[in-house]
C-alpha positions as CSV (number, residue, x, y, z in Angstrom):
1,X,12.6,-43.5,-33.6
2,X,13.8,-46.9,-33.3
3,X,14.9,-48.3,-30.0
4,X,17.0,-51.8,-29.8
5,X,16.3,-54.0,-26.9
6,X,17.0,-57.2,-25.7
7,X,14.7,-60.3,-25.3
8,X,13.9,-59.3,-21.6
9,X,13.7,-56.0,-22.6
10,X,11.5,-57.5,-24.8
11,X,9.8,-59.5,-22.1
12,X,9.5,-57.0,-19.9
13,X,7.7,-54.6,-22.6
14,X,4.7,-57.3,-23.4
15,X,3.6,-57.5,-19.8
16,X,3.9,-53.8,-19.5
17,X,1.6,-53.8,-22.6
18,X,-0.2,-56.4,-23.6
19,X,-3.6,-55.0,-22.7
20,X,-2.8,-51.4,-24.4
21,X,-4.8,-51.4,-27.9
22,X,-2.1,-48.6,-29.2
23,X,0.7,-51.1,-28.8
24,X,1.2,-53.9,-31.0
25,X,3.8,-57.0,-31.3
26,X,4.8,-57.4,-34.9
27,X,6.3,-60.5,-36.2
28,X,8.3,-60.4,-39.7
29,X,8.8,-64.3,-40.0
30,X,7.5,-66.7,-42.4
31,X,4.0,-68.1,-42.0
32,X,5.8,-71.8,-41.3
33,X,7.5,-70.1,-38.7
34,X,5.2,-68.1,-36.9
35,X,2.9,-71.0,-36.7
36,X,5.5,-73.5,-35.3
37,X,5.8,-71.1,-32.2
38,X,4.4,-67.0,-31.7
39,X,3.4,-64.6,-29.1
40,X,0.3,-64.3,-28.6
41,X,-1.7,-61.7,-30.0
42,X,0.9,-61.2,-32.6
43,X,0.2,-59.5,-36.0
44,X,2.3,-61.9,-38.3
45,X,3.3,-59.8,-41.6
46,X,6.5,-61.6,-43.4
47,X,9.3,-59.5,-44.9
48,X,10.1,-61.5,-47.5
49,X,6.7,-61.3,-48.7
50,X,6.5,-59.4,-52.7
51,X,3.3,-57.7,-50.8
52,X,5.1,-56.4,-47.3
53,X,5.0,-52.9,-48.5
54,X,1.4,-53.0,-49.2
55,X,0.2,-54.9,-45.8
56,X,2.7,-52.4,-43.9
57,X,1.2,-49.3,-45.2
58,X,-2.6,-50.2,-43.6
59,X,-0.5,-50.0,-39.7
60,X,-1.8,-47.3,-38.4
61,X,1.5,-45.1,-38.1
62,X,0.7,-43.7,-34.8
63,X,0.8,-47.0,-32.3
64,X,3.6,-48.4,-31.1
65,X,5.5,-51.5,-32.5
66,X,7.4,-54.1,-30.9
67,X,8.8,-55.9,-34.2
68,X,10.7,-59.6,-33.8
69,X,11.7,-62.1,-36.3
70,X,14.0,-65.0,-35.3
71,X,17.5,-63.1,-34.7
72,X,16.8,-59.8,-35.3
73,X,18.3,-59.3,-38.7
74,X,14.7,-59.5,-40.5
75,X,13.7,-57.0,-38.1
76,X,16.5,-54.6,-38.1
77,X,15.4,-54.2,-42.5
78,X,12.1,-54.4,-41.3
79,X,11.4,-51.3,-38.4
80,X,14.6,-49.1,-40.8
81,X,11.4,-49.5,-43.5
82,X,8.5,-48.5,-41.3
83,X,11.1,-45.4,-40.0
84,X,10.9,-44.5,-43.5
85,X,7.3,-44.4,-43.8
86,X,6.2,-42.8,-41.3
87,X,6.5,-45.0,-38.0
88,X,7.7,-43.0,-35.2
89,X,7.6,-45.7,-32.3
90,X,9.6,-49.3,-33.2
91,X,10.9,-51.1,-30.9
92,X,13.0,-54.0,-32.7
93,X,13.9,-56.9,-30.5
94,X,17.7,-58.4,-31.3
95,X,18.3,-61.8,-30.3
96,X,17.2,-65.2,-29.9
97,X,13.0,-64.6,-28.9
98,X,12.2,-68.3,-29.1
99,X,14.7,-71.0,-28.2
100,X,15.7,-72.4,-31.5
């Protein structure tokens, strides 16, 4: 199931948590732009990568992921994809995460 929240919602999420091994943050921006600014702790694996597909399917299915790009638009394609596959907790953050 995929739930849409906000950037608190967001915020709120990571505190809650950040020390849980069965939850991860999941960034679907470009290298250049997950290394200009990131969570940390972030797992950084770019959609527009020929080899998404591939990195994607070595998740382990059963966690649960918190998946951001820059607006949301990357990650909208990106947690409708992991639905697909298998993925049954996505949490996919719409809006502005980092103030660019």
């Amino acid at each position: 199931m995929i739930t849409k929240i906000n950037v608190q919602e967001a915020k709120d999420l990571i505190l809650k948590n950040k020390s849980k091994s069965d939850f991860v943050i999941l960034d679907v921006r470009t290298m250049e732009e997950y290394n200009e600014e990131h969570i940390p702790s972030a797992l950084n694996i770019d959609i527009r990568r020929d080899d998404f597909d591939e990195e994607i399917a070595k998740l382990n299915r059963k966690k649960t992921y918190l998946v951001h790009c820059h607006s949301g638009q990357r990650s909208s394609r990106a947690v409708e994809l992991m639905e697909e596959w298998g993925f049954t907790k996505l949490y996919n953050v719409v809006g502005l995460l980092f103030g660019h």
